[in-house]
PADO-494258 format. One record per atom (N, C-alpha, C): residue number from 0; atom name; x, y, z. Coordinates in steps of 0.05 Angstrom, whole numbers. Example, Ala and Ser with C-alpha at 12.3 -4.5 7.8 and 13.67 -1.06 7.14 Angstrom:
2
+------+------+--------+--------+--------+
! resi ! name !      X !      Y !      Z !
+------+------+--------+--------+--------+
!    0 !    N !    264 !   -114 !    156 !
!    0 !   CA !    246 !    -90 !    156 !
!    0 !    C !    264 !    -66 !    156 !
!    1 !    N !    257 !    -45 !    142 !
!    1 !   CA !    273 !    -21 !    143 !
!    1 !    C !    258 !      1 !    157 !
+------+------+--------+--------+--------+
//
This chain:
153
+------+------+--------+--------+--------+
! resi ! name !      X !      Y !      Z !
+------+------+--------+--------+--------+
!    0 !    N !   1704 !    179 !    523 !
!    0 !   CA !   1692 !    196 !    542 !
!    0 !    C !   1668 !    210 !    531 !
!    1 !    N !   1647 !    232 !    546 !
!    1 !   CA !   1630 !    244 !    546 !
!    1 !    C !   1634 !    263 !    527 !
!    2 !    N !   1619 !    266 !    500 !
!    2 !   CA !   1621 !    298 !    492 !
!    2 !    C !   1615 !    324 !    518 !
!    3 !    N !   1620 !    333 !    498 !
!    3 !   CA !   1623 !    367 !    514 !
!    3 !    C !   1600 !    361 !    533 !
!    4 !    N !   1575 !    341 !    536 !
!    4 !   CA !   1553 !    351 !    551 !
!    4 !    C !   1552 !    340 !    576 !
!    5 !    N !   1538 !    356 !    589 !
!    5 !   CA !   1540 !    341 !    621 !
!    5 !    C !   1526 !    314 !    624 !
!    6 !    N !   1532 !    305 !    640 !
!    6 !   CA !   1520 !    277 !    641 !
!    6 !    C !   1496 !    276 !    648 !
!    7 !    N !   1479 !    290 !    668 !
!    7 !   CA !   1456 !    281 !    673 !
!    7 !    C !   1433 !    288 !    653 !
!    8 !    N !   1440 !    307 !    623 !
!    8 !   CA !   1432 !    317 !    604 !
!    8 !    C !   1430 !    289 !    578 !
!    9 !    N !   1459 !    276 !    592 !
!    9 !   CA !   1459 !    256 !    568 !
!    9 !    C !   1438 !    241 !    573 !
!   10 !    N !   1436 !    226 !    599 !
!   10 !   CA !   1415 !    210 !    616 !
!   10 !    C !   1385 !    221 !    605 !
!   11 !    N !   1382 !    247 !    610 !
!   11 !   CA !   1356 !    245 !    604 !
!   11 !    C !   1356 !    251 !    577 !
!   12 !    N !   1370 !    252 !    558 !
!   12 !   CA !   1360 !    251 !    531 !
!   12 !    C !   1358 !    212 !    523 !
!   13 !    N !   1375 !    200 !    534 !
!   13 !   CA !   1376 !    174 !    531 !
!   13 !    C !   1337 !    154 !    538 !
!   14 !    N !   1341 !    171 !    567 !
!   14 !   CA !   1314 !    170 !    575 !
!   14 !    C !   1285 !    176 !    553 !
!   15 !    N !   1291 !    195 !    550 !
!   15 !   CA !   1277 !    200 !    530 !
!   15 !    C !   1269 !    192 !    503 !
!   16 !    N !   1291 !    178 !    488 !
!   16 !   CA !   1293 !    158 !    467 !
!   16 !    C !   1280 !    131 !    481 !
!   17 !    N !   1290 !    124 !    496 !
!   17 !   CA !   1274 !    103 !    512 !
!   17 !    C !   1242 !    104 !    520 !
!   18 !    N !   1235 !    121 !    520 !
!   18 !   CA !   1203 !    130 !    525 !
!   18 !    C !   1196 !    131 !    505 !
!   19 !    N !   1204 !    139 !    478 !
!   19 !   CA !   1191 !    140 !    448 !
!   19 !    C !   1195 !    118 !    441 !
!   20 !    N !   1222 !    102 !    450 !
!   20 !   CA !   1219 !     73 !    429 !
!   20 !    C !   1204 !     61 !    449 !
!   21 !    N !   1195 !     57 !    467 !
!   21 !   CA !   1177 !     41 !    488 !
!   21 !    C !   1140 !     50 !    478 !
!   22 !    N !   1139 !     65 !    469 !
!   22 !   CA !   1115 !     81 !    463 !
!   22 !    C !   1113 !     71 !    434 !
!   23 !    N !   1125 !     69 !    411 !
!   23 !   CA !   1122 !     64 !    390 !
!   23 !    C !   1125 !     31 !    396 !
!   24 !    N !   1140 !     24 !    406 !
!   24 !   CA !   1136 !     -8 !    401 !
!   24 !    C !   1107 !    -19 !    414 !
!   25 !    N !   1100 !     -3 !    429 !
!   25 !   CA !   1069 !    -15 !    444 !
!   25 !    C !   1045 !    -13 !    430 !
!   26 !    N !   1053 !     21 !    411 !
!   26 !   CA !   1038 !     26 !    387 !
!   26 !    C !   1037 !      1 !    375 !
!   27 !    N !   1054 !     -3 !    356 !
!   27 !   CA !   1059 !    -28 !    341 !
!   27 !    C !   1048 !    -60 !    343 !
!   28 !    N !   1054 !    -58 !    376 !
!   28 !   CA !   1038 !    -81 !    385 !
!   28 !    C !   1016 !    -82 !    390 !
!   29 !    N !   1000 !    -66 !    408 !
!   29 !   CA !    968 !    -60 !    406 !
!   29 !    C !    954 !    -58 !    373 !
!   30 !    N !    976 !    -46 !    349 !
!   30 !   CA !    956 !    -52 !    329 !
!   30 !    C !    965 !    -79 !    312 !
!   31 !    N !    981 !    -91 !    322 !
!   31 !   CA !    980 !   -126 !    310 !
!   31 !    C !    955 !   -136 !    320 !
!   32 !    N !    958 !   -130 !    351 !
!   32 !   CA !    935 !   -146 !    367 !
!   32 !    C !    898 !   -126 !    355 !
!   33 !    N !    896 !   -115 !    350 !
!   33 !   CA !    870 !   -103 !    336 !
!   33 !    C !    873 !   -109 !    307 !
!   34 !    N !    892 !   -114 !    304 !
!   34 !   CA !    890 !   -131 !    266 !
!   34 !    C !    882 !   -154 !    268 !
!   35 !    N !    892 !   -171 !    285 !
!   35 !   CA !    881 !   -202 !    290 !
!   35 !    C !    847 !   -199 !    295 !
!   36 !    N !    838 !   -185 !    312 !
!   36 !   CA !    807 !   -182 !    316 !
!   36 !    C !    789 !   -171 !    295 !
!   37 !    N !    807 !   -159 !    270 !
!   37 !   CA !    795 !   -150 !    248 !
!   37 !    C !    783 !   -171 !    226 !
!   38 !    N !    797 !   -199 !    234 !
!   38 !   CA !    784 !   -224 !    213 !
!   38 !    C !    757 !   -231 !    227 !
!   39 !    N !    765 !   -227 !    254 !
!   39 !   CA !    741 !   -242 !    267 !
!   39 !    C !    717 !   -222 !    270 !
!   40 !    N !    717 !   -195 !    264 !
!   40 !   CA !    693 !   -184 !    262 !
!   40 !    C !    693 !   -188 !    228 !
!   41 !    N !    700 !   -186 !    209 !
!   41 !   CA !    698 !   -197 !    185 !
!   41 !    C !    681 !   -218 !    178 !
!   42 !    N !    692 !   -240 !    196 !
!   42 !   CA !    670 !   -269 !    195 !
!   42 !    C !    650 !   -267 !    206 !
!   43 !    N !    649 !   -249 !    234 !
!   43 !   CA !    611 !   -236 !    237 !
!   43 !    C !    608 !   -232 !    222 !
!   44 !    N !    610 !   -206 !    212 !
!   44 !   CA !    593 !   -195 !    190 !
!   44 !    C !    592 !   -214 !    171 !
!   45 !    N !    597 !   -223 !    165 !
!   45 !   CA !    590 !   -251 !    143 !
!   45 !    C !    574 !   -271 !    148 !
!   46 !    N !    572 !   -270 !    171 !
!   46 !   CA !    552 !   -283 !    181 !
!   46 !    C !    533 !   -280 !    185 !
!   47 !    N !    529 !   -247 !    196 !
!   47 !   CA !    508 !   -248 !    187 !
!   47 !    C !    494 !   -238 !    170 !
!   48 !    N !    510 !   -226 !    147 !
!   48 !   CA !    502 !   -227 !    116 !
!   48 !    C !    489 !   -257 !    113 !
!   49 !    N !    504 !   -281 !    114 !
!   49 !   CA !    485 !   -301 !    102 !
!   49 !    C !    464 !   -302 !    117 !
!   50 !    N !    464 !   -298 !    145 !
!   50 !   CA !    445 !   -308 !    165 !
!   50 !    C !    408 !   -288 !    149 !
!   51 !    N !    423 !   -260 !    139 !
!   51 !   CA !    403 !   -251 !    129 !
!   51 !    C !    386 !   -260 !    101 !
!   52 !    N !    420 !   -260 !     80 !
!   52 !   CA !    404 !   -275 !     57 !
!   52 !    C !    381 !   -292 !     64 !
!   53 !    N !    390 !   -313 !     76 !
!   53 !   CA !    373 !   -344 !     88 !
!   53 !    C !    348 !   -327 !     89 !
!   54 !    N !    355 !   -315 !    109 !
!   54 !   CA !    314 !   -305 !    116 !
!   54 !    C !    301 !   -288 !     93 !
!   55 !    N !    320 !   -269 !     73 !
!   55 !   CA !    301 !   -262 !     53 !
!   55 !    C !    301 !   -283 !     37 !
!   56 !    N !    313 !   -304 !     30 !
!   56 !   CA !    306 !   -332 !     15 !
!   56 !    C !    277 !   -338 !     24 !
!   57 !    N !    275 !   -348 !     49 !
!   57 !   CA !    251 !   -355 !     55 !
!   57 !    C !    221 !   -331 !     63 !
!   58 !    N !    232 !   -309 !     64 !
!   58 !   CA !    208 !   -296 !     59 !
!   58 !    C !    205 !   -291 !     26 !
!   59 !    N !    221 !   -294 !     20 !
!   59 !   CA !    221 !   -294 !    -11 !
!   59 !    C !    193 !   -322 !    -21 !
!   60 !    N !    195 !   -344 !     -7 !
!   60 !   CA !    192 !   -365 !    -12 !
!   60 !    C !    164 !   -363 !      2 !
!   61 !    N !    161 !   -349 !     17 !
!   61 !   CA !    133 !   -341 !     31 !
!   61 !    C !    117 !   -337 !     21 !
!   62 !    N !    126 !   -309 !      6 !
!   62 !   CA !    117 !   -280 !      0 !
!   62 !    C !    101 !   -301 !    -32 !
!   63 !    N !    121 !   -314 !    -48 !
!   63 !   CA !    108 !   -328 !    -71 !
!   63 !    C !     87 !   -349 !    -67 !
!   64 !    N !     84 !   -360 !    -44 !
!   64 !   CA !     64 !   -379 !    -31 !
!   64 !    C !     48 !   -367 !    -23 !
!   65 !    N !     43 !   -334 !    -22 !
!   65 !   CA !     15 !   -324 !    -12 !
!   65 !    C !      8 !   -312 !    -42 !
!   66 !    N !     31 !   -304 !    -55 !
!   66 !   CA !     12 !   -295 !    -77 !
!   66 !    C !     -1 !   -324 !    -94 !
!   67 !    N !     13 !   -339 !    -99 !
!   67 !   CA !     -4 !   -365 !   -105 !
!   67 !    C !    -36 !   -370 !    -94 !
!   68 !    N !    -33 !   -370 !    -64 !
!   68 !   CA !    -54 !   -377 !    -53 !
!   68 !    C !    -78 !   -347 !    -70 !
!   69 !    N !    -61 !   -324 !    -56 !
!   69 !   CA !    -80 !   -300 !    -67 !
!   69 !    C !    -96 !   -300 !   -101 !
!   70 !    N !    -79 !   -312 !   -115 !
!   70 !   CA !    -88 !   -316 !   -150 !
!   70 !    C !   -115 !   -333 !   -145 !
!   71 !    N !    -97 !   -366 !   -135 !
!   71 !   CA !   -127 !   -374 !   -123 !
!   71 !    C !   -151 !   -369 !   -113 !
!   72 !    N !   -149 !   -353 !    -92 !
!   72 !   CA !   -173 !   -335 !    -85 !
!   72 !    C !   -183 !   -325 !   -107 !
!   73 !    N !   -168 !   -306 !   -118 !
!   73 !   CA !   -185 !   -290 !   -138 !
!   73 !    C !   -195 !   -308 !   -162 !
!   74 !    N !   -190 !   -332 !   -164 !
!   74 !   CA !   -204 !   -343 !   -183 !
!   74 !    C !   -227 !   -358 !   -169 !
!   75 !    N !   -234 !   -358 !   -154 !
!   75 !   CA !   -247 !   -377 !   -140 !
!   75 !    C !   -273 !   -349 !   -135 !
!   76 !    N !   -258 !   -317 !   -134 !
!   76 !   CA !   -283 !   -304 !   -125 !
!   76 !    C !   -293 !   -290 !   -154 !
!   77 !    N !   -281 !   -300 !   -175 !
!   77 !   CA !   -282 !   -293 !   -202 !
!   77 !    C !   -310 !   -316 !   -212 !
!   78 !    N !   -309 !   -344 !   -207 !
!   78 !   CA !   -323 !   -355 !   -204 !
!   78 !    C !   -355 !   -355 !   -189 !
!   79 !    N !   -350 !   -351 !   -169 !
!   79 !   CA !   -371 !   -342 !   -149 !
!   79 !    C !   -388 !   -315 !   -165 !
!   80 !    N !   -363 !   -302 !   -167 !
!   80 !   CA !   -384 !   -274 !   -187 !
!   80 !    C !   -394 !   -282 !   -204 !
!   81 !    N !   -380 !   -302 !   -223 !
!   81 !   CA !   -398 !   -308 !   -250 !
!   81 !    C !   -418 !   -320 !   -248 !
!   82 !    N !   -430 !   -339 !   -228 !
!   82 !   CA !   -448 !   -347 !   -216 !
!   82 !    C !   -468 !   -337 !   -198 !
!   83 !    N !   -466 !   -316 !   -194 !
!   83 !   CA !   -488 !   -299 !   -183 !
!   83 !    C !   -499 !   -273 !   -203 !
!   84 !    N !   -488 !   -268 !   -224 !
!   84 !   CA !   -488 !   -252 !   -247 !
!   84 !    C !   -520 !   -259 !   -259 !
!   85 !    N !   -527 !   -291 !   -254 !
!   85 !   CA !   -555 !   -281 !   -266 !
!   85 !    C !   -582 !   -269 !   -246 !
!   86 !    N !   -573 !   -270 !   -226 !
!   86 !   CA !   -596 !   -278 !   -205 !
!   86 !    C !   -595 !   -234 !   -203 !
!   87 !    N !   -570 !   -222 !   -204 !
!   87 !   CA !   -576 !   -198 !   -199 !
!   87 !    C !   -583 !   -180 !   -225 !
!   88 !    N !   -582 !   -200 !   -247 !
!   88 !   CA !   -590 !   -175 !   -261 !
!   88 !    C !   -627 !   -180 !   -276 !
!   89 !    N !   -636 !   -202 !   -250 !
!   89 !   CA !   -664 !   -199 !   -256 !
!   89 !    C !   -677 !   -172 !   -239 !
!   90 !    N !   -699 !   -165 !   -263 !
!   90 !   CA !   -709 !   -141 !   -256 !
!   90 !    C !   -720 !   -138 !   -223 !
!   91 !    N !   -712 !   -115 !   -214 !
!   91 !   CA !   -717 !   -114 !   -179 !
!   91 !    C !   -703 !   -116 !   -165 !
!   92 !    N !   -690 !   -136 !   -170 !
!   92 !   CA !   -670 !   -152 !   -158 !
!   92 !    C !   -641 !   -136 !   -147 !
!   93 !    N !   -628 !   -115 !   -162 !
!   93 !   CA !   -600 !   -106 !   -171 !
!   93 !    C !   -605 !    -87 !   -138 !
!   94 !    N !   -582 !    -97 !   -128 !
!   94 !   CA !   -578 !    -69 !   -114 !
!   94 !    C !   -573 !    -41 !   -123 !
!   95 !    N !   -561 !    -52 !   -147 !
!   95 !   CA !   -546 !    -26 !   -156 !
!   95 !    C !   -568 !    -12 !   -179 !
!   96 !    N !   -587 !    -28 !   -181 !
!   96 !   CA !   -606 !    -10 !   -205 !
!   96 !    C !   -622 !     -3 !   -186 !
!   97 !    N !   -634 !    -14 !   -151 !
!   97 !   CA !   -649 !      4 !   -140 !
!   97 !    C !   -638 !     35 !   -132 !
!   98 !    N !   -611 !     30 !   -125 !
!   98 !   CA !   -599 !     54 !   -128 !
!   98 !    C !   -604 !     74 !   -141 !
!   99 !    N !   -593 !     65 !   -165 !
!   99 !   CA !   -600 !     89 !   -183 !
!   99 !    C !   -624 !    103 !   -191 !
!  100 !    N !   -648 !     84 !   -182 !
!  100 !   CA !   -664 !     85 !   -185 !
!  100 !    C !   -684 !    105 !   -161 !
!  101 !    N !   -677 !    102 !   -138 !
!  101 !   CA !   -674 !    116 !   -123 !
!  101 !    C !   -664 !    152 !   -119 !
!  102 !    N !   -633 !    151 !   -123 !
!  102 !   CA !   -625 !    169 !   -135 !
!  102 !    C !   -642 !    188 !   -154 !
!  103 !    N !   -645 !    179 !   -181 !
!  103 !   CA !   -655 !    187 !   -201 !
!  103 !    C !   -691 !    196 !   -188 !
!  104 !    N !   -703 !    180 !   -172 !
!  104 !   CA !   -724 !    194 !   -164 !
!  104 !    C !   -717 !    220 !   -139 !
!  105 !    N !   -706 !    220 !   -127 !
!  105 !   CA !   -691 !    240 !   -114 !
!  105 !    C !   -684 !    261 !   -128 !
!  106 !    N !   -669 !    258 !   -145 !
!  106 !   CA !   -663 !    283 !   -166 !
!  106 !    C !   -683 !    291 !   -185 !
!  107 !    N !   -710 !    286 !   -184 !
!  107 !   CA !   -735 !    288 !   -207 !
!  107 !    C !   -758 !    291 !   -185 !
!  108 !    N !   -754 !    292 !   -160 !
!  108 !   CA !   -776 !    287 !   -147 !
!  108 !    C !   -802 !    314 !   -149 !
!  109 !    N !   -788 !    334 !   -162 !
!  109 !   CA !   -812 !    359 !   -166 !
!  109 !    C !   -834 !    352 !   -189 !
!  110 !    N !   -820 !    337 !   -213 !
!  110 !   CA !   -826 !    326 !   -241 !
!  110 !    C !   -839 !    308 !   -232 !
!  111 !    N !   -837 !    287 !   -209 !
!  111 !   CA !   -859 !    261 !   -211 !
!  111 !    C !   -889 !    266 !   -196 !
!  112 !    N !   -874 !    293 !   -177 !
!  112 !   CA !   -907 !    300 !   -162 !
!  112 !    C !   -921 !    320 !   -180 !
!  113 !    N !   -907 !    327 !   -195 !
!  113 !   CA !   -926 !    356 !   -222 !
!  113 !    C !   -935 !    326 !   -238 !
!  114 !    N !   -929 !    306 !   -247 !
!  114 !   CA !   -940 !    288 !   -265 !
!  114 !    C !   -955 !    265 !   -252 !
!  115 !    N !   -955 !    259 !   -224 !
!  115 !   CA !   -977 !    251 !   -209 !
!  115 !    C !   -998 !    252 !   -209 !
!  116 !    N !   -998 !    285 !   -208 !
!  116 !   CA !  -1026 !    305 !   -200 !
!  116 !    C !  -1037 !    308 !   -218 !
!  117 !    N !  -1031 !    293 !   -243 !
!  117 !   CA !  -1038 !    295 !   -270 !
!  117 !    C !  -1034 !    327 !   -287 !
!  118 !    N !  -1013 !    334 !   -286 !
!  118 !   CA !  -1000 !    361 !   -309 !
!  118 !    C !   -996 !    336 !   -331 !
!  119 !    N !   -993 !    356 !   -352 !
!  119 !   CA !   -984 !    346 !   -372 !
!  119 !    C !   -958 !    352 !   -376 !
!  120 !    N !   -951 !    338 !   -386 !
!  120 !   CA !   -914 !    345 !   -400 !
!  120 !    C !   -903 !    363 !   -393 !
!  121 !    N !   -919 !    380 !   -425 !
!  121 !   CA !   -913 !    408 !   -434 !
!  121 !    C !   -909 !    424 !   -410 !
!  122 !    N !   -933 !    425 !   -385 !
!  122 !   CA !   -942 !    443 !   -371 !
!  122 !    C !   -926 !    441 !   -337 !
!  123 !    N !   -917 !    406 !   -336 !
!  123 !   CA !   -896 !    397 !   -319 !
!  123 !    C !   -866 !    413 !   -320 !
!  124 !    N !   -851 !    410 !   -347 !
!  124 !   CA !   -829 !    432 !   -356 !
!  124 !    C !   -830 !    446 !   -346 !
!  125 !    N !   -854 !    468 !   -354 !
!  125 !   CA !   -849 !    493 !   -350 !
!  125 !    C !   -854 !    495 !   -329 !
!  126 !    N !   -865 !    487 !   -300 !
!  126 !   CA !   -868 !    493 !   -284 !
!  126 !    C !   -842 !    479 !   -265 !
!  127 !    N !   -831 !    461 !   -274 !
!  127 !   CA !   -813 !    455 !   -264 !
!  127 !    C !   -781 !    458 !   -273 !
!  128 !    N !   -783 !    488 !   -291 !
!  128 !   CA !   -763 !    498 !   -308 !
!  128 !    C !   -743 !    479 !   -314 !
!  129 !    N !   -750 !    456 !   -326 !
!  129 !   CA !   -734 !    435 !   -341 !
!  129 !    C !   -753 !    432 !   -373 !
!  130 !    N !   -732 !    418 !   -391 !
!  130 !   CA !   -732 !    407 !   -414 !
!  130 !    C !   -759 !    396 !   -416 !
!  131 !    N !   -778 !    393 !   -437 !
!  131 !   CA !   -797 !    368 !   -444 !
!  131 !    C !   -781 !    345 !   -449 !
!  132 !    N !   -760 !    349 !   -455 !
!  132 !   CA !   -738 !    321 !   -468 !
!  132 !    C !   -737 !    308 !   -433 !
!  133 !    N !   -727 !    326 !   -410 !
!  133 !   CA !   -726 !    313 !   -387 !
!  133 !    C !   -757 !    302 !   -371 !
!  134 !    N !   -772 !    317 !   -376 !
!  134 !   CA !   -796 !    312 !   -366 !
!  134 !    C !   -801 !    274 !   -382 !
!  135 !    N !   -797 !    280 !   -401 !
!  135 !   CA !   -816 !    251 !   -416 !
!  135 !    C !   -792 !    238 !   -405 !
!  136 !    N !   -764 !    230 !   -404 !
!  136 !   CA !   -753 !    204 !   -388 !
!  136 !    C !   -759 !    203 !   -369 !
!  137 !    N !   -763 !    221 !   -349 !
!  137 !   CA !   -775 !    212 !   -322 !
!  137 !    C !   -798 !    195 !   -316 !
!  138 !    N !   -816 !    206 !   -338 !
!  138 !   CA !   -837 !    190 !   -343 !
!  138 !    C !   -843 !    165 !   -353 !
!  139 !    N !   -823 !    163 !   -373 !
!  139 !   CA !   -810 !    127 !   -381 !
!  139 !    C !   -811 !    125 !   -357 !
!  140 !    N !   -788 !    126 !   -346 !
!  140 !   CA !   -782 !    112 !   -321 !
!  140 !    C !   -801 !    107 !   -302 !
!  141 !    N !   -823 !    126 !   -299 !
!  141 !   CA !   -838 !    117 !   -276 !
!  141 !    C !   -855 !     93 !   -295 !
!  142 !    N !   -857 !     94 !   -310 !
!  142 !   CA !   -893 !     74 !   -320 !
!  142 !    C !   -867 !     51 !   -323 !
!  143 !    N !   -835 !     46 !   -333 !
!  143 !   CA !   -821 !     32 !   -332 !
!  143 !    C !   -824 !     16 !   -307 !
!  144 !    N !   -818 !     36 !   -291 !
!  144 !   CA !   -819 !     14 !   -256 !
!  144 !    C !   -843 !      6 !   -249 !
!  145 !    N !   -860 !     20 !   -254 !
!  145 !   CA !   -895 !     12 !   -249 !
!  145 !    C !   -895 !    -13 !   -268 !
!  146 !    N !   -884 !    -14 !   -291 !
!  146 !   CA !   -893 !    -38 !   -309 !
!  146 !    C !   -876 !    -66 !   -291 !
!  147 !    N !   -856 !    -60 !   -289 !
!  147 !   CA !   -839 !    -86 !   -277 !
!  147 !    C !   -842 !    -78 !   -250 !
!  148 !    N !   -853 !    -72 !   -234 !
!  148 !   CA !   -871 !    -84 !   -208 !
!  148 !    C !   -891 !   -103 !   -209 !
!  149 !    N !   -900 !    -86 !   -219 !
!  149 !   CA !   -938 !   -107 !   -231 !
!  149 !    C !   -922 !   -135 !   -241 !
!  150 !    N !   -911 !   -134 !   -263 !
!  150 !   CA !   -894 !   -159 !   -266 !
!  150 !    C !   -882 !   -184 !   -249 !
!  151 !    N !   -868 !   -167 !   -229 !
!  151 !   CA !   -855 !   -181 !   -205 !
!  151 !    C !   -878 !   -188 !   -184 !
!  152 !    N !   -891 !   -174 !   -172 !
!  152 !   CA !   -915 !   -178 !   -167 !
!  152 !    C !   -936 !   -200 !   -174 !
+------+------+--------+--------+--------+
//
């Protein structure tokens, strides 16, 4: 017979064991079934790990095919330079020595019109509160370019 308890008490405690073991066994089963789908996202991702290696392989394989080509270039414009090396460093010629040359009269231009007008040296300096040491290079320089004009000329 029944312990001391009433029956419709037993029922629903019975009930109730029945709702927890119905609840835990579904637990149980929903995570078998999400364990099985855990290999198969596993083998994605593996896939596409290799799928990625592959493509840094071949940009790998790229990337060394341009620097090849690039070395090339640069020997080819290493060449080209060494071959135009004589033609610029005839006098006149240099872009880069009209430059400076340029420049340098720009930065002296008070010194070339005081020694134009015919001052002397000494008297160029001092009126153009610079060095006699700066006055006389300027002056190289001008009868310098005057000489290799007339020359080229």
């Amino acid at each position: 017979m029944i312990w001391p308890m009433e029956q419709h008490t037993f029922f629903l405690a019975l009930m109730l064991l029945v709702v927890i073991f119905g609840s835990v066994s579904a637990f149980i089963v929903i995570k078998k079934k999400n364990s099985r789908n855990i290999p198969h996202h596993e083998q994605h991702i593996m896939e596409l790990i290799i799928r990625e290696q592959e493509k840094s392989k071949r940009l790998g394989k790229r990337l060394e095919s341009l620097e090849e080509e690039m070395a090339g270039l640069k020997c080819e414009l290493n060449e080209i330079d060494k071959q135009s090396v004589p033609t610029e460093n005839k006098h006149g010629n240099s872009f880069q020595n009209n430059l400076q040359y340029h420049t340098f009269m720009q930065k002296n231009q008070e010194i070339v019109l005081l020694l134009q007008n015919g001052l002397s040296i000494e008297k160029a300096a001092k009126v153009s509160n610079r060095s006699v040491r700066e006055v006389e290079m300027v002056e190289a320089v001008l009868k310098q370019r005057s000489y290799l004009q007339k020359n080229v000329d």
